[in-house]
C-alpha positions as CSV (number, residue, x, y, z in Angstrom):
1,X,13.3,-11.2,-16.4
2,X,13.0,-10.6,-19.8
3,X,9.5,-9.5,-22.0
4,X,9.1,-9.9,-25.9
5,X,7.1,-7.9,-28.0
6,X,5.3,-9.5,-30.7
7,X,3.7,-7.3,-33.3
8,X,2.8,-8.3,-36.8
9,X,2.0,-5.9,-40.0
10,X,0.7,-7.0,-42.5
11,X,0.2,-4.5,-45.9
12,X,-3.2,-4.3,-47.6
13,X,-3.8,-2.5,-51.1
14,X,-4.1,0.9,-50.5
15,X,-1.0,1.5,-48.5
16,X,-2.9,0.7,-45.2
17,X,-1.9,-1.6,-42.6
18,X,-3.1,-3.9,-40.5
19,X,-2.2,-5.1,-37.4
20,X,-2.2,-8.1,-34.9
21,X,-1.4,-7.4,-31.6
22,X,-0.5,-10.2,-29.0
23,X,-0.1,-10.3,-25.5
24,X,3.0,-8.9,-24.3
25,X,4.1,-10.6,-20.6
26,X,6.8,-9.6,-18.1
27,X,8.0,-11.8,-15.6
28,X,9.0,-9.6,-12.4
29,X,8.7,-12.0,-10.0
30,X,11.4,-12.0,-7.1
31,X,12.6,-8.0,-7.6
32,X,10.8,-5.3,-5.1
33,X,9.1,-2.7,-5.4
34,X,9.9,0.0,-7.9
35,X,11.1,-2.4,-10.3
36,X,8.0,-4.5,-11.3
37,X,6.7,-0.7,-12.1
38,X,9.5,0.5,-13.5
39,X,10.2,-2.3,-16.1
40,X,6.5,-2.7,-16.9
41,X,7.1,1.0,-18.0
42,X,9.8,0.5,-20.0
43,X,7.3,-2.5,-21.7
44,X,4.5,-0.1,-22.3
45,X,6.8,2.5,-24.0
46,X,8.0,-0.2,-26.2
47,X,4.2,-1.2,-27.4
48,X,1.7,-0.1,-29.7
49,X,-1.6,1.8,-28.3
50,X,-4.1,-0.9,-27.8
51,X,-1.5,-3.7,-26.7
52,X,-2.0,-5.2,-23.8
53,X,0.6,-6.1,-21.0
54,X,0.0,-8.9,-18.3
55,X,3.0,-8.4,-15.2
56,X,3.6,-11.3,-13.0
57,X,5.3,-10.0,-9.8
58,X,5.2,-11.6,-6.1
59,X,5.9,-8.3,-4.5
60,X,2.5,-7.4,-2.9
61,X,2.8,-3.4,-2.8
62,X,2.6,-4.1,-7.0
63,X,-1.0,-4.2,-6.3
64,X,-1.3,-0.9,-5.2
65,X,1.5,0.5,-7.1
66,X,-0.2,-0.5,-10.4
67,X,-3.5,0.6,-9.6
68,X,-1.8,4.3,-9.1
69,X,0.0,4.1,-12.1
70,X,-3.3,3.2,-14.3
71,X,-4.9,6.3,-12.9
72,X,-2.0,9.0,-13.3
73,X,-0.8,7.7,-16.6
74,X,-4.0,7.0,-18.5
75,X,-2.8,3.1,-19.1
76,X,-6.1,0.9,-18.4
77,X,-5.5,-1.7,-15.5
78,X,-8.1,-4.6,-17.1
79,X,-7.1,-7.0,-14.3
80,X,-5.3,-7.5,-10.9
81,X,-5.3,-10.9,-9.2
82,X,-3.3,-13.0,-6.7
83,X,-3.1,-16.5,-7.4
84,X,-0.6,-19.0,-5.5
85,X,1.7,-15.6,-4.3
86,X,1.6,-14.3,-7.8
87,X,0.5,-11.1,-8.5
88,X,-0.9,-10.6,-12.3
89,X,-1.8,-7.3,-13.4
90,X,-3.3,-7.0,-17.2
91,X,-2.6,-3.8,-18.6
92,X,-3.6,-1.9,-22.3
93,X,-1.6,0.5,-23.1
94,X,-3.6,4.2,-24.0
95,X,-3.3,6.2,-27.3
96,X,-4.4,6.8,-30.3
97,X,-5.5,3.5,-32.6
């Protein structure tokens, strides 16, 4: 139930950087509730503002439990389906670009 981070900096005259950011995703599938939350936590506090996070989890309070966490932490919630038993909640984390 690992994630990987991918972020890419590249240096342009001036001493300004630019950066790619990919999609970060974090298989939770099979663990109950708080851990989908609490590891997608962990995720976002590893990730640069703007970076987006998409969980996978099968545990169906993760539906509500994300949609409270967008609101009190300020984190967008872009998405939240169910497809197949598969919960998949897209996330971008909040903060200054």
């Amino acid at each position: 139930m690992a994630y990987t981070v991918a972020l890419a900096v590249r240096e342009r005259r001036g001493g300004m950087s630019e950066r790619q950011l990919e999609l970060v995703e974090l298989d939770t599938k099979g663990l109950n509730c708080p851990m989908p939350l609490l590891k997608a936590k962990r995720a976002l506090n590893a990730m640069a503002p703007g970076q987006q996070l998409r969980v996978l989890a099968t545990d169906q309070g993760s539906v509500r439990d994300f949609r409270v966490f967008a609101e009190q932490s300020g984190h967008l919630l872009l998405a939240s389906e169910e497809t197949d038993g598969v919960y998949i909640h897209l996330l971008q984390k909040s903060g200054p670009y």
